[in-house]
Jmol script that loads the backbone (N, CA, C; Angstrom):
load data "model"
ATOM      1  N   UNK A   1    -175.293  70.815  31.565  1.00  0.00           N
ATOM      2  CA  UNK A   1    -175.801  70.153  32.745  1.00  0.00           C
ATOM      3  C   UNK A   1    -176.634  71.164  33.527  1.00  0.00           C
ATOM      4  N   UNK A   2    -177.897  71.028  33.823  1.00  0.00           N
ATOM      5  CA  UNK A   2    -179.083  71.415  34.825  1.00  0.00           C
ATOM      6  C   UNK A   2    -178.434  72.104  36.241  1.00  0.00           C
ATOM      7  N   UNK A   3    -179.073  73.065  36.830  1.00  0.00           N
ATOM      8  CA  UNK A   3    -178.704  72.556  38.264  1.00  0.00           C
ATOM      9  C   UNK A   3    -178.981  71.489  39.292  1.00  0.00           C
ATOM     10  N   UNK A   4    -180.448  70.965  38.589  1.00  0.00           N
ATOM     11  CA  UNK A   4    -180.932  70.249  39.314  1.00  0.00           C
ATOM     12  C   UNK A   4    -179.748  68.558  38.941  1.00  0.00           C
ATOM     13  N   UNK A   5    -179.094  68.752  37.867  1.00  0.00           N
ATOM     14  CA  UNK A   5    -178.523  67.265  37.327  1.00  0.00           C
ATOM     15  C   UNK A   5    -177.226  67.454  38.422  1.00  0.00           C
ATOM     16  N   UNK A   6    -176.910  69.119  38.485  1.00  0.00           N
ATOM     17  CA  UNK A   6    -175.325  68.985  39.291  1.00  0.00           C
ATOM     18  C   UNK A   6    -175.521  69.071  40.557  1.00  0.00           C
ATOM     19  N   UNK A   7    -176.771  69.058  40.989  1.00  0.00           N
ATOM     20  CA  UNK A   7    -177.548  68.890  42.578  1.00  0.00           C
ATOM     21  C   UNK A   7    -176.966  67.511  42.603  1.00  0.00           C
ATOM     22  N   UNK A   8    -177.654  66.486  41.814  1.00  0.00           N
ATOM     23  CA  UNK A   8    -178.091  65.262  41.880  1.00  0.00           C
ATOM     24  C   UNK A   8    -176.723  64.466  42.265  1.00  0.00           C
ATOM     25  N   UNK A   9    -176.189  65.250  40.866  1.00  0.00           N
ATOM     26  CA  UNK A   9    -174.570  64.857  40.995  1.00  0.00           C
ATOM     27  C   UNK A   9    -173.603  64.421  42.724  1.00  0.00           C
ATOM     28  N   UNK A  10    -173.874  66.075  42.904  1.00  0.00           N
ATOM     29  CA  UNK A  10    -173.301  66.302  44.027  1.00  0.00           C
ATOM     30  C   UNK A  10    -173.760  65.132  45.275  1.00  0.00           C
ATOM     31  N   UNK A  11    -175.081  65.152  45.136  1.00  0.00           N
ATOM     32  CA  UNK A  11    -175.280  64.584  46.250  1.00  0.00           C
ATOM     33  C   UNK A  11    -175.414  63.058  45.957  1.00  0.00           C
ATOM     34  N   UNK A  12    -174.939  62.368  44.972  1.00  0.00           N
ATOM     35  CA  UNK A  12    -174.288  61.033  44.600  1.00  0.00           C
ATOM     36  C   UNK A  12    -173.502  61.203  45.286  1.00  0.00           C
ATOM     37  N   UNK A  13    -172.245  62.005  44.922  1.00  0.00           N
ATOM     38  CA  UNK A  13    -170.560  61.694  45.508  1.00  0.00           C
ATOM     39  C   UNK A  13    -170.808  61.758  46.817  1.00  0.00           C
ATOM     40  N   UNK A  14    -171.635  62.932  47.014  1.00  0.00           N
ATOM     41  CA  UNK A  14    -170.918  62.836  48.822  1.00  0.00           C
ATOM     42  C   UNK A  14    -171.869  61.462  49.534  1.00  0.00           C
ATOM     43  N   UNK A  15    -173.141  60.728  48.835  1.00  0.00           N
ATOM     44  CA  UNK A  15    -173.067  59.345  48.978  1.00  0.00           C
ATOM     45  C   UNK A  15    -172.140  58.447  49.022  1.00  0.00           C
ATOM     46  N   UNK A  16    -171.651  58.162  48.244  1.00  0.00           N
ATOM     47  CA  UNK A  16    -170.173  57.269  47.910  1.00  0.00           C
ATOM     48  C   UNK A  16    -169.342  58.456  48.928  1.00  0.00           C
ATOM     49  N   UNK A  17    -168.767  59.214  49.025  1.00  0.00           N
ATOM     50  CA  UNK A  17    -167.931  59.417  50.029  1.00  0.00           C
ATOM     51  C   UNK A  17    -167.822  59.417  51.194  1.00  0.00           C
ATOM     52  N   UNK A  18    -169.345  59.459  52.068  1.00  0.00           N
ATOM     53  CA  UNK A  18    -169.635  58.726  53.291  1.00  0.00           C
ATOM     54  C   UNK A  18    -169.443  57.408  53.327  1.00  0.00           C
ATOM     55  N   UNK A  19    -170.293  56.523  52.452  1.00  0.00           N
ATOM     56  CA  UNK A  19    -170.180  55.411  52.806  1.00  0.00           C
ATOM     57  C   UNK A  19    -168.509  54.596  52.579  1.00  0.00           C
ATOM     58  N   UNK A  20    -167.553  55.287  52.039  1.00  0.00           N
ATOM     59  CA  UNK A  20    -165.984  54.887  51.933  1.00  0.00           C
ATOM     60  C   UNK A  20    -165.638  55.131  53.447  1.00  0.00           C
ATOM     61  N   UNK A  21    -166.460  56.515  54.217  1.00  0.00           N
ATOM     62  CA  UNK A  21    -165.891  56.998  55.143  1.00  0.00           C
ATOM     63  C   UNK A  21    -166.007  55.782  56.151  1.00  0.00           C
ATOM     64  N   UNK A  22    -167.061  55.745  55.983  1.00  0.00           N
ATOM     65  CA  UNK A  22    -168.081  54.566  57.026  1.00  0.00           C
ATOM     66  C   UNK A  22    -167.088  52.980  56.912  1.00  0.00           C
ATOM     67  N   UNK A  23    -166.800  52.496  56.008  1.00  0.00           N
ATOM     68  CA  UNK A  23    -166.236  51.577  55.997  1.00  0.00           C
ATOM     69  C   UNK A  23    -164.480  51.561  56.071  1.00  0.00           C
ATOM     70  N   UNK A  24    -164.218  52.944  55.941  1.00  0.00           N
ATOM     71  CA  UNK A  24    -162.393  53.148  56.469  1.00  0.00           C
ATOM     72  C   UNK A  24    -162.649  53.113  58.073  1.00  0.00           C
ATOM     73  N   UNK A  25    -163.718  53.536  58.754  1.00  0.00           N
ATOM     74  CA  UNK A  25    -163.847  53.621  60.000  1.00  0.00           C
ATOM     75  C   UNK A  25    -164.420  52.106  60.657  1.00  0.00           C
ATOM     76  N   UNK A  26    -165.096  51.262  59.776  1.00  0.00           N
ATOM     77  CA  UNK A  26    -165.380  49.917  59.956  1.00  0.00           C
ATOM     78  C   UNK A  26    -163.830  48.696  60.282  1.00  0.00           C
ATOM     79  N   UNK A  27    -163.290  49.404  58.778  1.00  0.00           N
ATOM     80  CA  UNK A  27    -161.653  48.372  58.724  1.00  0.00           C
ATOM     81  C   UNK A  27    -160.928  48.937  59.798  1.00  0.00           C
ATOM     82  N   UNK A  28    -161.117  50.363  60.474  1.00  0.00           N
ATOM     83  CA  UNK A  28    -160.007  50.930  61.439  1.00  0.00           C
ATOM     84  C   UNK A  28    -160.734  49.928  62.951  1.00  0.00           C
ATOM     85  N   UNK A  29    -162.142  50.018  63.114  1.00  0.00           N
ATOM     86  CA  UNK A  29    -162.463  49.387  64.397  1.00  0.00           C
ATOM     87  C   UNK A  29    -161.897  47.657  64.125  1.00  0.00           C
ATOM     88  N   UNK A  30    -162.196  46.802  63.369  1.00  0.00           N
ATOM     89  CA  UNK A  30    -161.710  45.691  62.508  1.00  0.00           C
ATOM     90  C   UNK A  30    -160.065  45.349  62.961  1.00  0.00           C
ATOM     91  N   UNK A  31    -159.491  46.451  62.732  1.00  0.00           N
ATOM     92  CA  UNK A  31    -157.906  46.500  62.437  1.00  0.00           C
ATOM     93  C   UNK A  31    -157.279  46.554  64.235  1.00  0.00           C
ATOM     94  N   UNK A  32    -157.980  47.557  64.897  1.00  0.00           N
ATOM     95  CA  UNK A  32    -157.406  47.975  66.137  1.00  0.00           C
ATOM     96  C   UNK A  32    -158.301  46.484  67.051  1.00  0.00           C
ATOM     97  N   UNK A  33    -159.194  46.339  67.174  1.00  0.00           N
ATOM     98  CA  UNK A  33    -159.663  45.005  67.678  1.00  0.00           C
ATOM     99  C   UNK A  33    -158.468  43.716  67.766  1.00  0.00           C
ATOM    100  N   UNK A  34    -158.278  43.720  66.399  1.00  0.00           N
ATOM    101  CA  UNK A  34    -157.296  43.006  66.167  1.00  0.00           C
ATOM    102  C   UNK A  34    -155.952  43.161  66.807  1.00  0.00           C
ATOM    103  N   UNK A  35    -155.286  44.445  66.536  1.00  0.00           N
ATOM    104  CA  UNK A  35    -154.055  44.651  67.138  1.00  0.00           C
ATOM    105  C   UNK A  35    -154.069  44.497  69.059  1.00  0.00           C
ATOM    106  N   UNK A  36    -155.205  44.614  69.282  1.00  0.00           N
ATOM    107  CA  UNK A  36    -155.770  44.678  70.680  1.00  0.00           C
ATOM    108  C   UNK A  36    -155.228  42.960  71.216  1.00  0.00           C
ATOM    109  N   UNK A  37    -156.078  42.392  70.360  1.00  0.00           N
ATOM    110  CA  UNK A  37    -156.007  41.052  71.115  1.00  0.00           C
ATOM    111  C   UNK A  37    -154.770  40.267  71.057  1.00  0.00           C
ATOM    112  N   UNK A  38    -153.792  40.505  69.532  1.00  0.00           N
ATOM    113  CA  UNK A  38    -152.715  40.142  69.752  1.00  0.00           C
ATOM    114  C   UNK A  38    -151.811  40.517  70.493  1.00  0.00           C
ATOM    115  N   UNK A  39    -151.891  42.095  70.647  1.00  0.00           N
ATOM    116  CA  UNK A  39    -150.881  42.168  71.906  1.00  0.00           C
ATOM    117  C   UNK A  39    -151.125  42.057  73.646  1.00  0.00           C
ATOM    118  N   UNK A  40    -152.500  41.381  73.560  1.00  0.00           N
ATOM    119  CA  UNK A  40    -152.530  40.888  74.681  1.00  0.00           C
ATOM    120  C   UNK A  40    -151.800  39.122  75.110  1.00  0.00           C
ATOM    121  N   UNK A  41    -152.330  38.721  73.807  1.00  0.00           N
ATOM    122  CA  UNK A  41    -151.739  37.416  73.642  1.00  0.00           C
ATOM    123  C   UNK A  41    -150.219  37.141  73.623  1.00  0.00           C
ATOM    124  N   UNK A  42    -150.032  38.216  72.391  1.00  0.00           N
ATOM    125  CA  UNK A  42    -148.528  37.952  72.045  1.00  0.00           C
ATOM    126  C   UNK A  42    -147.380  39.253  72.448  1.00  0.00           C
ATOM    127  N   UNK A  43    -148.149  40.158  73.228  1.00  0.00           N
ATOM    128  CA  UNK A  43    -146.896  41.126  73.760  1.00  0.00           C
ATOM    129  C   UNK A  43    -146.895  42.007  72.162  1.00  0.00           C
ATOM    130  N   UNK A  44    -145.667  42.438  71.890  1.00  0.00           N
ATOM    131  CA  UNK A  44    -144.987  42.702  71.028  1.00  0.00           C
ATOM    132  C   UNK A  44    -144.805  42.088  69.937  1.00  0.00           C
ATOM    133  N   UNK A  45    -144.839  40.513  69.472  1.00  0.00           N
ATOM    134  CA  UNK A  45    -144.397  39.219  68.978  1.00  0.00           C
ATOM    135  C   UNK A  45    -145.254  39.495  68.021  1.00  0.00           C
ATOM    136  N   UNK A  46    -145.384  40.008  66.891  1.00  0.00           N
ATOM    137  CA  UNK A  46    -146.578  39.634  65.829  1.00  0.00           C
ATOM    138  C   UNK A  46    -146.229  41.067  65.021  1.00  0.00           C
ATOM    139  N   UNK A  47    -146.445  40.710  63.708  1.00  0.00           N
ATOM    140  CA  UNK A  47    -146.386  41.399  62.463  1.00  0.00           C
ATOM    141  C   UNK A  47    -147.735  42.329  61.850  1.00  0.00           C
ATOM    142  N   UNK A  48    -147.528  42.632  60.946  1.00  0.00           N
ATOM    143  CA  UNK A  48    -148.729  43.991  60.426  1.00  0.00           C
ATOM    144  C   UNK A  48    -149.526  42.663  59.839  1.00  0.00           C
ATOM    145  N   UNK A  49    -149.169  41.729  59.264  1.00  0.00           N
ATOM    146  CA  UNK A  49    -150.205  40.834  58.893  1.00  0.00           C
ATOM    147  C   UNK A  49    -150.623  39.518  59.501  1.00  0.00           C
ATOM    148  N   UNK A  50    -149.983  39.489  60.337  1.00  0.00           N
ATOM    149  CA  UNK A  50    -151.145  38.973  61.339  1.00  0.00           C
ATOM    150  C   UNK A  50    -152.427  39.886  61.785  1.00  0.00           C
ATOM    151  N   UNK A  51    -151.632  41.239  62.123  1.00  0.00           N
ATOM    152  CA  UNK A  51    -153.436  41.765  62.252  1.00  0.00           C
ATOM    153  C   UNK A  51    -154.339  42.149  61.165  1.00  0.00           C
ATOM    154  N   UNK A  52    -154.000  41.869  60.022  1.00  0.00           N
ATOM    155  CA  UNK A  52    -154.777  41.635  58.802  1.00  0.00           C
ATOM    156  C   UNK A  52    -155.476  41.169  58.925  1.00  0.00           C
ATOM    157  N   UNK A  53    -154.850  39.601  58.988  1.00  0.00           N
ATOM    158  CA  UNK A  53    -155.473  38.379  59.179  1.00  0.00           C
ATOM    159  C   UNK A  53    -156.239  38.085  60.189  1.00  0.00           C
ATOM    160  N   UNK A  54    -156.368  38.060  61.311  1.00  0.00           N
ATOM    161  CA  UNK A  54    -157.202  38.461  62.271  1.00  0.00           C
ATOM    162  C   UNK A  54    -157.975  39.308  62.117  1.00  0.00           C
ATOM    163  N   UNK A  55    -157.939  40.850  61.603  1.00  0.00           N
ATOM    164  CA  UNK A  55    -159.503  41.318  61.273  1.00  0.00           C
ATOM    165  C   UNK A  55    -160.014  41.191  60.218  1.00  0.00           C
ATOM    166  N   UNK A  56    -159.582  40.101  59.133  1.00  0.00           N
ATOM    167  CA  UNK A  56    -160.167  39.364  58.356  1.00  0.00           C
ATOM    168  C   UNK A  56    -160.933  38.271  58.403  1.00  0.00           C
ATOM    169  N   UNK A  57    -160.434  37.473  60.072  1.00  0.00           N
ATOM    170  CA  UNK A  57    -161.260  36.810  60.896  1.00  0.00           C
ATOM    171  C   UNK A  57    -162.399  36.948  61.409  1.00  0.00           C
ATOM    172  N   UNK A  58    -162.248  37.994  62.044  1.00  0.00           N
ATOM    173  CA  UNK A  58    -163.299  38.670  62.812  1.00  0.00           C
ATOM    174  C   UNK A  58    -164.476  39.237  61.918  1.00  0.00           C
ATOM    175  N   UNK A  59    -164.051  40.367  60.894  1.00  0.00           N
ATOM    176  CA  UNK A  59    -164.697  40.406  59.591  1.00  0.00           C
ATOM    177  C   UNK A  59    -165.793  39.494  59.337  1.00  0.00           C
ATOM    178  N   UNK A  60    -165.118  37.722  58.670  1.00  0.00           N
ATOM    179  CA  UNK A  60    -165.562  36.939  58.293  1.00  0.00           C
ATOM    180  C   UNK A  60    -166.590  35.931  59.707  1.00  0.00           C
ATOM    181  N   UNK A  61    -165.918  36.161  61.122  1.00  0.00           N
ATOM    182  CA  UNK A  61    -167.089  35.784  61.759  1.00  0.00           C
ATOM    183  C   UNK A  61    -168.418  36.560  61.855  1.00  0.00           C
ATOM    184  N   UNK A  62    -167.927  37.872  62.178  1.00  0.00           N
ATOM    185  CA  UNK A  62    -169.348  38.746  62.452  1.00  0.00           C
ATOM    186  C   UNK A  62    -170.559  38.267  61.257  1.00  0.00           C
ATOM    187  N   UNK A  63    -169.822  38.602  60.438  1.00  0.00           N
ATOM    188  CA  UNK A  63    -170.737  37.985  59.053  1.00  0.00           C
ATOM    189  C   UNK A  63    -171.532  36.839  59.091  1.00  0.00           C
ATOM    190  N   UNK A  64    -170.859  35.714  59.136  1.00  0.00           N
ATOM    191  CA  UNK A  64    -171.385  34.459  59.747  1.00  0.00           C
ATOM    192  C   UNK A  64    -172.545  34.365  61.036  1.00  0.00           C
ATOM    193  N   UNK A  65    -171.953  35.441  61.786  1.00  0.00           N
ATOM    194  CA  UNK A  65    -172.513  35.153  62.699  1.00  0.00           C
ATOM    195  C   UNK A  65    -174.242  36.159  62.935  1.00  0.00           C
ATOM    196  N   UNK A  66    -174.012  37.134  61.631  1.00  0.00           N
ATOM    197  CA  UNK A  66    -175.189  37.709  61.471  1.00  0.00           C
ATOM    198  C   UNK A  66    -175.956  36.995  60.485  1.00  0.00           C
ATOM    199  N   UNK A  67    -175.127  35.991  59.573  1.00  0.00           N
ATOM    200  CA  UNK A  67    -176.193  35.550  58.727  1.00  0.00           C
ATOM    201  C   UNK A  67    -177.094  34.643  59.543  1.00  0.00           C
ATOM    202  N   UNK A  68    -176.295  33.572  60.443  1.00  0.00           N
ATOM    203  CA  UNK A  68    -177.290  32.577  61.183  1.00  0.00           C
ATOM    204  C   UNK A  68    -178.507  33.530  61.962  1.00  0.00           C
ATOM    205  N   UNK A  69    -178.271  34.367  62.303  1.00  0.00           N
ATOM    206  CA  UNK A  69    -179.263  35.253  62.942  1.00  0.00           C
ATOM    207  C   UNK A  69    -180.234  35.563  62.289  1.00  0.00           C
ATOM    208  N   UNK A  70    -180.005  36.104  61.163  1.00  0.00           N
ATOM    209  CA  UNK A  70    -181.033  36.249  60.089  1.00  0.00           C
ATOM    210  C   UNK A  70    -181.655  35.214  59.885  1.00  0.00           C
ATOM    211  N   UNK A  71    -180.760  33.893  59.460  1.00  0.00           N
ATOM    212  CA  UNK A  71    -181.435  32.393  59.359  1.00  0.00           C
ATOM    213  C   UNK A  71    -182.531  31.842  60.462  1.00  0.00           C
ATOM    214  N   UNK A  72    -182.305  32.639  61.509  1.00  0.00           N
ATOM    215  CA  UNK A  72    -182.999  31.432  62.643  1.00  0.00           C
ATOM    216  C   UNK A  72    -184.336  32.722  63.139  1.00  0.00           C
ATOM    217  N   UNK A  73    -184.191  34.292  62.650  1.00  0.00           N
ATOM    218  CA  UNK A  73    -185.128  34.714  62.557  1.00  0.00           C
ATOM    219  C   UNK A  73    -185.960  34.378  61.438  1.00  0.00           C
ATOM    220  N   UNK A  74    -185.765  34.072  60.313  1.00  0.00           N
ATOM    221  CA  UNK A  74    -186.262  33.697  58.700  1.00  0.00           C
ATOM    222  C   UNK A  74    -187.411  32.259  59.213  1.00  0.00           C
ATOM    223  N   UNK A  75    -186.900  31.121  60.106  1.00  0.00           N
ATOM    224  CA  UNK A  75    -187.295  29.972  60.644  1.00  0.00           C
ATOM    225  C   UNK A  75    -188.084  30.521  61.650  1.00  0.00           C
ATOM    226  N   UNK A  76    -187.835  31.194  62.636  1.00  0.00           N
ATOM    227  CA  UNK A  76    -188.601  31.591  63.668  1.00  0.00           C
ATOM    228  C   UNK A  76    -189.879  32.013  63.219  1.00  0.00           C
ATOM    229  N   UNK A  77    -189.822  33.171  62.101  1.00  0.00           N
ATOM    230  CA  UNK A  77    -191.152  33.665  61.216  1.00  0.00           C
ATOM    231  C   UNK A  77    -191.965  32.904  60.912  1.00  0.00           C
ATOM    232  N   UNK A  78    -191.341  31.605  59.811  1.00  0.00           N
ATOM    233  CA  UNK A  78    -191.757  30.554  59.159  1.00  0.00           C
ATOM    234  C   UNK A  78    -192.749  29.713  60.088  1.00  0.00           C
ATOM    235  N   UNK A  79    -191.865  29.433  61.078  1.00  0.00           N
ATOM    236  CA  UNK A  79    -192.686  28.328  62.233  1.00  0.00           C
ATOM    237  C   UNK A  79    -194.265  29.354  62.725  1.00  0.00           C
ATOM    238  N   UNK A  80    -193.835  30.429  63.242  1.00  0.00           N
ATOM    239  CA  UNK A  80    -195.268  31.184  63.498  1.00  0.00           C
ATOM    240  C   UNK A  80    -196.238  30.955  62.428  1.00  0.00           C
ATOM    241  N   UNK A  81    -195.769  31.473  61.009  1.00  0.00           N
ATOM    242  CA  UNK A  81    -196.638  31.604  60.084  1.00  0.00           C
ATOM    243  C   UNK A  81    -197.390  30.135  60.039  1.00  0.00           C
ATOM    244  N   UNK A  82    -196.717  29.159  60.017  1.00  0.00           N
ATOM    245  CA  UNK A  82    -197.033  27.278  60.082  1.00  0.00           C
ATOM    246  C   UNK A  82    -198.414  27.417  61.458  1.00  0.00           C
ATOM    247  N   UNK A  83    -197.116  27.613  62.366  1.00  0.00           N
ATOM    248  CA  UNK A  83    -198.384  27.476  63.446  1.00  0.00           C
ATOM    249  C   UNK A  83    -199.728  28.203  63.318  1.00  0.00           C
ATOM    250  N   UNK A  84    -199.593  29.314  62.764  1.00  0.00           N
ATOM    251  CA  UNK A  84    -201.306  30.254  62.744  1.00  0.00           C
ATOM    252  C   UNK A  84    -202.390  29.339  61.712  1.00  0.00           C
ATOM    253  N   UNK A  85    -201.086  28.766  60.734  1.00  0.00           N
ATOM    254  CA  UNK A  85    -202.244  28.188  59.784  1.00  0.00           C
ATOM    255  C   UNK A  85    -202.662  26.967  60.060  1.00  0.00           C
ATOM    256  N   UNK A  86    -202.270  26.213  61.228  1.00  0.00           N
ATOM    257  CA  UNK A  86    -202.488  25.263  61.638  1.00  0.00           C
ATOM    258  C   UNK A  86    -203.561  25.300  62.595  1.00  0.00           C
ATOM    259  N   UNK A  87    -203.564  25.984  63.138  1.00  0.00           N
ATOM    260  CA  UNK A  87    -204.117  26.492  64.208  1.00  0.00           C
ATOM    261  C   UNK A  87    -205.801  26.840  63.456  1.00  0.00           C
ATOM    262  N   UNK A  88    -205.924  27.751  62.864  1.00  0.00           N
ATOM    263  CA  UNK A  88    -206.705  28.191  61.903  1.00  0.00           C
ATOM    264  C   UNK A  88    -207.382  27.063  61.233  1.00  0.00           C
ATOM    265  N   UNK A  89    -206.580  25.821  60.741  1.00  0.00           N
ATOM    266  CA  UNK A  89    -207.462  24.728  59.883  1.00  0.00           C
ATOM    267  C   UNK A  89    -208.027  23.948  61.290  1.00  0.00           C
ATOM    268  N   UNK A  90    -207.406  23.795  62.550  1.00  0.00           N
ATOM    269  CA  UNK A  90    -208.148  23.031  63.678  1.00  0.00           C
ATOM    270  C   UNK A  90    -209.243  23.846  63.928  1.00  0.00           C
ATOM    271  N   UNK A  91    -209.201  25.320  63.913  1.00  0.00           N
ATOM    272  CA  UNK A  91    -210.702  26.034  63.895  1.00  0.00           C
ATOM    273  C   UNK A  91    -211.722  25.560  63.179  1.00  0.00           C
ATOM    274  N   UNK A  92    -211.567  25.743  62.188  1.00  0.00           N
ATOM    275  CA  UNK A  92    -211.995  25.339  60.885  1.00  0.00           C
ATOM    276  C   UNK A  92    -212.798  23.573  60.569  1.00  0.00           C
ATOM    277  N   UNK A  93    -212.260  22.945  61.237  1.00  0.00           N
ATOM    278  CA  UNK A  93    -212.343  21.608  61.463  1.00  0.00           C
ATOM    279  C   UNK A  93    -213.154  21.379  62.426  1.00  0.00           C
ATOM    280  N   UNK A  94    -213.097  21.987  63.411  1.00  0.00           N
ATOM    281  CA  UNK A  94    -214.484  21.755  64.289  1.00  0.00           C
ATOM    282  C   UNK A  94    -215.418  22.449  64.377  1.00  0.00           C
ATOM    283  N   UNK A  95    -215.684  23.479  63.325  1.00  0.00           N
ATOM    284  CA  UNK A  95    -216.787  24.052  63.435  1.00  0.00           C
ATOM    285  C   UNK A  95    -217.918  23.222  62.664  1.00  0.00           C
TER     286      UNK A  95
END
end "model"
wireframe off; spacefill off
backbone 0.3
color backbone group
């Protein structure tokens, strides 16, 4: 193996080992959110999987709630692009 291949190497893993880092620190904000709101709700009263389940909630809204965002920017684009070319053939039409 090269140095340049055990460069390459190296700086794969510590890719993959940030981004594990990045997402143990994603499930920890995820996890404590969670434990947050149940013990506001429920005191003490609630188990390790309920707050699973709840930042499996939350998880699964954010998601949702970034895809529609994406969706209604994707439409927002669309409609501009519609309108310029519309706009453009009424030019076009009365000249």
């Amino acid at each position: 193996m090269s140095l340049l291949e055990t460069y390459e190497a190296m700086q794969k893993e510590a890719q993959v080992e940030q981004e594990k880092q990045e997402r143990v620190e994603m499930l920890v904000k995820y996890a404590s959110a969670a434990e947050e709101l149940l013990e506001k709700e429920y005191g003490t009263d609630y188990q390790a999987e309920d707050v699973e389940k709840l930042a499996e909630n939350l998880i699964a809204l954010d998601m949702q709630t970034q895809e529609e965002q994406e969706k209604v920017a994707e439409y927002t684009e669309a409609g501009r692009i519609i309108a310029r070319a519309y706009i453009e053939e009424l030019k076009n039409a009365t000249k």
